[in-house]
C-alpha positions in Angstrom: -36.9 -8.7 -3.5 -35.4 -5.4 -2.5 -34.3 -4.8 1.0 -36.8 -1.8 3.3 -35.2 0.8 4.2 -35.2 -0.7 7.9 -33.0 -3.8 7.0 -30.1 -1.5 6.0 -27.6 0.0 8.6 -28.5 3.4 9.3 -25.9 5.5 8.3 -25.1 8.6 11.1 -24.0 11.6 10.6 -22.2 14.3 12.5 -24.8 17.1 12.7 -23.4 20.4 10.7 -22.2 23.2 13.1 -24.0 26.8 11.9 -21.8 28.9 9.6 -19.7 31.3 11.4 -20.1 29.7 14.8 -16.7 28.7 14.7 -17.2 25.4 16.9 -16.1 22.2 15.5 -19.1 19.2 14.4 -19.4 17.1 17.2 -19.9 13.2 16.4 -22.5 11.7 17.5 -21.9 8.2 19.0 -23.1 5.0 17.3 -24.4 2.4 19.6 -21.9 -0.8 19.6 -24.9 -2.8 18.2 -25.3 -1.0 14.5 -21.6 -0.9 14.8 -21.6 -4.8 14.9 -23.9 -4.8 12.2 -21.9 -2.3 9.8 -18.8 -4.3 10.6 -20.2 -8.0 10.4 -18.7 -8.9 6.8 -15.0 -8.0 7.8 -15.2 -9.4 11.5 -16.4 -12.6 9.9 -13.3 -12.4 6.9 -10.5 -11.3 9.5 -11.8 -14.0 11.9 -9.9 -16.7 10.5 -6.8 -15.0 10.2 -7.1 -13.8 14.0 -7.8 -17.6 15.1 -4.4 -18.6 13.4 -2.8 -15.4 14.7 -3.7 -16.6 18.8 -3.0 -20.5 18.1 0.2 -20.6 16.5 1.4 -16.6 17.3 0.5 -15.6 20.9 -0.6 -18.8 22.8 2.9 -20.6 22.2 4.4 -17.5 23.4 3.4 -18.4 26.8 6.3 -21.4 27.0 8.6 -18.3 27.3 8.5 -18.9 30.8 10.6 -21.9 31.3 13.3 -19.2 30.7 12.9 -18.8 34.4 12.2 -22.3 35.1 14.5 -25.4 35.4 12.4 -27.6 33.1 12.9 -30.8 31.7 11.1 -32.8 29.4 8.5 -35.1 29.7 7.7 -33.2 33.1 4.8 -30.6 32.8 5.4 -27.0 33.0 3.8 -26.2 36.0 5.5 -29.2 38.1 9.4 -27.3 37.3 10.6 -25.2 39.7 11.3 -21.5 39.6 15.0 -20.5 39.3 14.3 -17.1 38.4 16.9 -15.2 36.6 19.5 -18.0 37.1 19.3 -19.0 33.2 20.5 -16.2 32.2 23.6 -15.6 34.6 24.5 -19.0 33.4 24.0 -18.0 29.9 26.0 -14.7 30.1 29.3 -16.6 31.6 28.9 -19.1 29.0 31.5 -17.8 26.4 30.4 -20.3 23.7 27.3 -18.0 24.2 29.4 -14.9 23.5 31.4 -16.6 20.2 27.9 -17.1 19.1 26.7 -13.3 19.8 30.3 -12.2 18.2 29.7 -14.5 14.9 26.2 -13.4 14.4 27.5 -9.2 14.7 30.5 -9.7 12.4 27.9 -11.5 9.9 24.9 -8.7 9.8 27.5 -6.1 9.4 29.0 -7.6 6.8 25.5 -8.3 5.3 24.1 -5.2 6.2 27.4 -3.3 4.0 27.0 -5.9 1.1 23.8 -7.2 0.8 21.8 -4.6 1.5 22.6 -2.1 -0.9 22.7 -4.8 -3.6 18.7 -5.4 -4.5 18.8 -1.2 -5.0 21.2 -1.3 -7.6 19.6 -4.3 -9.6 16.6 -2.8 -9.0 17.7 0.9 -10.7 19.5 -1.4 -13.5 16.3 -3.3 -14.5 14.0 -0.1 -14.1 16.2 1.5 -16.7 16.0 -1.0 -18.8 13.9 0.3 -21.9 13.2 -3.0 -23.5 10.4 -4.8 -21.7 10.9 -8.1 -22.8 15.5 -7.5 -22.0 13.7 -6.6 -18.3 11.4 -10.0 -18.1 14.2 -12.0 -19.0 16.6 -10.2 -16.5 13.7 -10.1 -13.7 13.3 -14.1 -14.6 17.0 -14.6 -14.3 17.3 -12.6 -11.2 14.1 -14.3 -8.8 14.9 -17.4 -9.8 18.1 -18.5 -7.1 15.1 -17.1 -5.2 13.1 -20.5 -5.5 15.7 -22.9 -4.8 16.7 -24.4 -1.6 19.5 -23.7 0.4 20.4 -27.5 0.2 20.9 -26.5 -3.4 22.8 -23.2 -2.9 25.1 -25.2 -0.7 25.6 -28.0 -3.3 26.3 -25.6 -6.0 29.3 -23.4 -4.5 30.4 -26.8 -3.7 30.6 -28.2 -6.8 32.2 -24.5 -7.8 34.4 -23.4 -5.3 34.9 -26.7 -3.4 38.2 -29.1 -2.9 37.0 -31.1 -6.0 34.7 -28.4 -8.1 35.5 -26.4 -11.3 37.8 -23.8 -9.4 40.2 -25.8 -7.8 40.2 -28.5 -11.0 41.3 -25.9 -13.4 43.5 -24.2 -10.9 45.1 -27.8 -10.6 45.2 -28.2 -14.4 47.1 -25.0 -14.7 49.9 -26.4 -11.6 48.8 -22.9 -9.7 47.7 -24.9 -6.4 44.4 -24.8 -4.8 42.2 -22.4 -2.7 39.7 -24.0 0.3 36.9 -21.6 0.0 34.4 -23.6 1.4 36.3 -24.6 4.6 38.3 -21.6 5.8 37.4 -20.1 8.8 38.7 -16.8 7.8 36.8 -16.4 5.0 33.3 -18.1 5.6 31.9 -14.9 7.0 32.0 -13.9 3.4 31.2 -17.0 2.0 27.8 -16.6 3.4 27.8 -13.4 2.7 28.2 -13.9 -1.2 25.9 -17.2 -1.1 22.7 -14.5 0.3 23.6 -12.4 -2.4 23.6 -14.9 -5.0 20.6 -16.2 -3.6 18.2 -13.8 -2.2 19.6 -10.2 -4.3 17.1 -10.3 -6.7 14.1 -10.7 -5.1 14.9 -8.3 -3.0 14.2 -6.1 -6.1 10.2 -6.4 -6.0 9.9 -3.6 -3.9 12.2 -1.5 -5.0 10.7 -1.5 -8.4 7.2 -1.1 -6.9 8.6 2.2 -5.4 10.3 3.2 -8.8 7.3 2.9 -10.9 5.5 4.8 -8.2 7.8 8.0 -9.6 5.7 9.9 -12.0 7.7 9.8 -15.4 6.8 13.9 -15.9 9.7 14.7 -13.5 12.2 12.3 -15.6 11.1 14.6 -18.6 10.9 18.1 -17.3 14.1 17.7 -15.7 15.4 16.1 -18.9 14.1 19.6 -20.7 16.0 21.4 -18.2 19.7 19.9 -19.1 19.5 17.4 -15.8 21.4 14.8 -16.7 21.2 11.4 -15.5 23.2 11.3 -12.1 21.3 14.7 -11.6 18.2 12.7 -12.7 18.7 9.7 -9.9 20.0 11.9 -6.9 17.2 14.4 -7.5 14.3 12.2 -8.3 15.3 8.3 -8.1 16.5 8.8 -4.7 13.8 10.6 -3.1 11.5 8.7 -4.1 12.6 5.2 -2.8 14.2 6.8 0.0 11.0 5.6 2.4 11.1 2.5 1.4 15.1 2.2 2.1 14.2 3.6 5.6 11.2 1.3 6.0 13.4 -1.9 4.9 16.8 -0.8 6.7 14.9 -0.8 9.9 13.1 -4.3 9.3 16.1 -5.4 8.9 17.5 -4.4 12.0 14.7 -5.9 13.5 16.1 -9.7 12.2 19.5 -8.3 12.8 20.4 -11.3 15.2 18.8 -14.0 12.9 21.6 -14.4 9.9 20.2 -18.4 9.3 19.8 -21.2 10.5 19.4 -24.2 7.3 22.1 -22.5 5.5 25.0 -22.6 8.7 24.1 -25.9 9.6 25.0 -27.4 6.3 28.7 -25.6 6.5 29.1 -25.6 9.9 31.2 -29.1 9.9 33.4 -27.7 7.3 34.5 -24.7 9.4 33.8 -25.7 13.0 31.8 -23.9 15.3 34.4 -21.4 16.4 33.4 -19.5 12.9 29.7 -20.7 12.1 28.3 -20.4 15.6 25.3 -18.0 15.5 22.6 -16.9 18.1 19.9 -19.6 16.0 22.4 -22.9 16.3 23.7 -22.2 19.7 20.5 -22.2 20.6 19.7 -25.5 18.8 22.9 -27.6 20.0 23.0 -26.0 23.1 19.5 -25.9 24.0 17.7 -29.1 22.1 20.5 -31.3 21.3 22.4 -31.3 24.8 18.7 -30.6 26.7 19.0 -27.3 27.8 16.0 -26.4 27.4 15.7 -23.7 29.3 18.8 -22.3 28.3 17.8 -22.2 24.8 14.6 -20.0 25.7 16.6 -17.4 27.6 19.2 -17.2 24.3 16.0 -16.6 22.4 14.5 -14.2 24.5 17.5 -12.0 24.5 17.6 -12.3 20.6 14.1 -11.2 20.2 14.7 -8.4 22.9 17.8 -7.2 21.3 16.0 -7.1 17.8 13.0 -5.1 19.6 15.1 -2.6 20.8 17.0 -2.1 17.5 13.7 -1.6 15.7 12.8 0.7 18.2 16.1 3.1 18.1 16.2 2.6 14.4 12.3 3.8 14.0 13.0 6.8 16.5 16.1 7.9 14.4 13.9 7.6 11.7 11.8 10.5 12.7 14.1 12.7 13.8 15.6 12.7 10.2 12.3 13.6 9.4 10.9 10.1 7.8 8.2 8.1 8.9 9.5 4.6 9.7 7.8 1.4 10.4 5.0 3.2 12.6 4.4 6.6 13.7 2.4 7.6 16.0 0.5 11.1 14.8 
């Protein structure tokens, strides 16, 4: 049975100004009720995503505010006194707090030089690949480190570059000495550094080929007709067009700049002490779970989160003064 002409959502529209009149159509205002009705099928898909968003999101947000609080556990929230911003002065004279803010720096720069630029490269390599089964295979090869767990990643360079791995064993069969990679201090800034590249570089590459095959082929071609040749070809044409998405991605990352890993540290951490592996995310763990500081932990992770929103937000404003549009934007 066919549905009447009065079961269906009437459909408004603006009324047409006359021709010449010069005023712009005004629109007419539809009552919140058909609105409801117009709407019902995604308010009822986006519900359940909302409902998720507000129990596990927003609502545990709200425990933010034992930062200002000397709480302890087992005692309910509302029973521990205020010590307003006392958590924080005790936080900022803590210099184990300021080792951890110093680690965490040296290691975004250094992934931030290295890192970042690596998935663009890999990304150019495999979209110029001409053989699409040679591109599979590299894609495969590439995403798969992706999959495994850093328990694994950490195994492997182990069993590589450790005291007893392949390294130092041949280096011992040749009577040239050995090399402690995996517990220098010096160089485990690095270490990391390499094991996220290893790990993570060629995922990174989705995008970045999404944005590449975005570029319409006819400009590789005319400017190919017109003697371009292929470094003319990339900075003329590869560039701009992924140059949005290096924007969009460089400020993102900004935004996590203070969150360099947690799993991964922890494993290497005993190997290299905590004067070189303490970060923002395990200070806040031994410091704040293990010895029962709760509240001091909250305030760490408050700052990191304010930090990181204030990055994103002088990142996304620099953005648009060089003339791209950033994360948000807000014509």
């Amino acid at each position: 049975m066919s549905a009447t002409t009065t079961d269906r959502p009437e459909t408004i529209r603006p009324p047409i100004a006359p021709a010449g009149s010069g005023d712009r159509p005004t629109r007419r205002r539809v009552p919140f009720r058909m609105q409801f009705r117009r709407d019902a099928p995604l308010l009822v898909m986006v519900t359940p995503a909302v409902v998720l968003l507000l129990l596990f999101v927003y609502i545990p947000l709200l425990g933010n505010v034992i930062a200002f609080m000397d709480y302890q556990p087992y005692i309910p929230i509302p029973d521990s006194p205020w010590v307003g911003f006392a958590n924080f002065t005790a936080l900022f004279t803590d210099q184990a707090f300021w080792n951890a803010v110093s680690n965490t720096l040296q290691i975004t720069f250094i992934q931030l030089v290295l890192f970042f630029p690596v998935p663009i490269a890999l990304a150019i390599f495999i979209h110029s690949l001409t053989w699409p089964w040679l591109r599979s295979i590299v894609q495969s090869v590439l995403y798969l480190p992706h999959f495994l767990s850093w328990v694994i990643v950490v195994g492997f360079f182990q069993q590589s570059l450790g005291s007893g791995g392949v390294l130092n064993t041949w280096l011992r069969q040749l009577d040239l000495g050995t090399v402690s990679v995996m517990s220098d201090p010096a160089t485990f800034k690095l270490l990391l550094s390499s094991q996220v590249i290893w790990k993570d570089a060629g995922w990174g590459t989705i995008i970045f080929l999404a944005a590449l095959a975005a570029i319409d082929d006819s400009l590789y071609e005319a400017a190919a007709i017109d003697g371009a040749g292929a470094w003319s070809r990339f900075w003329h044409i590869t560039l701009p067009g992924i140059r949005p998405i290096i924007v969009l991605l460089l400020i993102l990352r900004l935004g996590e700049a203070l969150s360099v890993g947690f799993e991964q540290i922890i494993l290497q951490r005993n190997a290299v002490g905590p004067g070189a592996a303490e970060v923002l995310d395990t200070y806040v763990y031994y410091h704040g779970v293990i010895d029962g500081n709760w509240s001091t932990g909250i305030a760490a992770g408050l700052i990191k989160g304010l930090v990181g929103l204030i990055l994103i937000l002088v990142a996304n404003k620099a953005a648009h003064m060089l003339g791209e549009q950033g994360v948000y934007s807000k014509s």
